[in-house]
C-alpha positions in Angstrom: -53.8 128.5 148.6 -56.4 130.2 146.2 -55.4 130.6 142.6 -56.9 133.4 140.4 -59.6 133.0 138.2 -57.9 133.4 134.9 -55.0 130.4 136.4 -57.6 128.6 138.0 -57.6 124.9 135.9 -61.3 124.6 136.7 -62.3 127.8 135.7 -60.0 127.2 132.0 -62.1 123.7 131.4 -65.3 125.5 132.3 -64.4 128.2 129.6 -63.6 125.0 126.9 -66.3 123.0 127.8 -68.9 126.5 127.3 -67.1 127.2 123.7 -67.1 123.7 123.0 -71.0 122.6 124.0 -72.7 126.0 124.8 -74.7 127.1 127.7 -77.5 124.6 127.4 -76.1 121.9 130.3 -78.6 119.4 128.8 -76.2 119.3 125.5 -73.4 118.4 127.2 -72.0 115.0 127.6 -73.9 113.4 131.1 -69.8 113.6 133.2 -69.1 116.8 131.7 -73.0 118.2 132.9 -72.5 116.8 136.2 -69.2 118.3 136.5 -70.2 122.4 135.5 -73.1 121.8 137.8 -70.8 121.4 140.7 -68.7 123.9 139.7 -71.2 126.3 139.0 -72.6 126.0 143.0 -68.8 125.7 144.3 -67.5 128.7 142.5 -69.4 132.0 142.3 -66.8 132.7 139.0 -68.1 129.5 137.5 -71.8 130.3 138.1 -71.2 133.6 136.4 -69.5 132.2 133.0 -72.4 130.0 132.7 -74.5 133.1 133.1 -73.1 134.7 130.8 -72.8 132.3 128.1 -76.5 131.4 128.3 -76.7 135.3 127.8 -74.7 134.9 124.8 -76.5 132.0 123.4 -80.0 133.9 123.5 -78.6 136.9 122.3 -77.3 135.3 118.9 -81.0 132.8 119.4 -82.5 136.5 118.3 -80.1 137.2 115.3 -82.2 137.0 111.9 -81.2 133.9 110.1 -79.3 135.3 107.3 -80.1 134.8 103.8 -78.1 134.0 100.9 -78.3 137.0 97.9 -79.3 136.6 94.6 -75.5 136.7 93.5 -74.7 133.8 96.0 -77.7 131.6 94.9 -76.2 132.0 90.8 -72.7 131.1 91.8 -73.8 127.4 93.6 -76.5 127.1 91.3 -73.8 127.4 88.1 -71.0 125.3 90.1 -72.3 122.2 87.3 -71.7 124.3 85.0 -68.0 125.7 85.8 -67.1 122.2 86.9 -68.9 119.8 84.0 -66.4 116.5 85.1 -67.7 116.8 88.8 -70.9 116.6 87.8 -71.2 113.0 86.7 -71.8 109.9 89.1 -69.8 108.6 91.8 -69.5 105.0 90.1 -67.8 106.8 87.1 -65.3 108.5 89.6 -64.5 105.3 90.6 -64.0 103.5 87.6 -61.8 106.2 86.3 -59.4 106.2 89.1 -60.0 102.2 89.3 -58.7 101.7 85.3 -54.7 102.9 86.9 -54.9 100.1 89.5 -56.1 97.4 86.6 -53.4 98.5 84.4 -50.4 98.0 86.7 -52.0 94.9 87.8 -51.7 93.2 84.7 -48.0 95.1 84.4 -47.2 93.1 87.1 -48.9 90.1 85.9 -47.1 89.8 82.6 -44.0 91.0 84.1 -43.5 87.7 86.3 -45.2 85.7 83.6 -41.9 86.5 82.1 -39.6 86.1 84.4 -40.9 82.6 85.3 -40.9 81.6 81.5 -37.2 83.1 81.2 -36.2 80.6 84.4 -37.7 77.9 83.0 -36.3 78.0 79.5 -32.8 78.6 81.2 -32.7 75.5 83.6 -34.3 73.6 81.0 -30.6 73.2 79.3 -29.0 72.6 82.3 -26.6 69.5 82.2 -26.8 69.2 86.1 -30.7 68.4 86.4 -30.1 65.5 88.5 -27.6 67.2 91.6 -28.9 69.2 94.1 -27.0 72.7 95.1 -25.7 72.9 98.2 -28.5 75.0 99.6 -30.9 72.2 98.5 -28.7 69.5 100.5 -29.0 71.4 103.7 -33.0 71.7 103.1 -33.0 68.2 103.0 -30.4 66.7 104.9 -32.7 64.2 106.1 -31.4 60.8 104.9 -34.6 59.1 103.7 -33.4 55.8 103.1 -33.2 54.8 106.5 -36.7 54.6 107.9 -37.6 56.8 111.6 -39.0 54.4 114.0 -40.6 56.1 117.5 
């Protein structure tokens, strides 16, 4: 059972593989190359996209190279201008953005600094320094007077 050209999967990857790379086989990834060749001498449909896509490919090899007008050449060259804080260096850009992180580091910092001095002060007082809570007694529930022998 034949399949039409336009459902034929081989035909579809061909067309991909063209768009993608071009006409020039050399280009193409050394599977890929191997691939179109055999497609291109098994399949008289495949021979004739690559024909035509090399046709393609020297047509647009002819186009003039287009050059930019005057207008076009004044509106990158002024981009500095317009845009006078993208100008500067890349080590600036960083240590701009890098001041937010240094800032919420030390936030963070002095915020448990304080929390730890606040514990502290508050077990300080404690009458109970001596007895362990019952989460502490299951921790270590060894008894350590008694000595392990292997």
């Amino acid at each position: 059972m034949s399949q039409s050209p336009k459902t034929d999967p081989r035909i579809l990857r061909l067309e991909e593989l063209l768009d993608t790379h071009g006409a020039d086989l050399e280009r193409w990834p050394d599977a890929e190359r191997a691939w179109a060749r055999g497609a291109a001498e098994e399949s008289a449909e495949a021979a004739a996209l690559i024909t035509r896509a090399k046709r393609l490919d020297a047509w647009l090899d002819q186009a003039p190279a287009p050059t930019p007008s005057p207008a076009l050449r004044r509106a990158v060259a002024e981009i500095p201008v317009r845009h006078p804080h993208a100008s500067g260096s890349a080590g600036a850009w960083f240590f701009a953005k890098l001041w937010k992180a240094i800032v919420a580091g030390a936030l963070a910092s002095a915020l448990g600094v304080a929390v730890g001095v606040a514990t502290l002060d508050s077990q300080a007082g404690s009458d109970d320094e001596g007895v362990w809570s019952d989460d502490e007694g299951l921790i270590f529930s060894a008894d350590l007077d008694r000595e392990v022998v292997p």
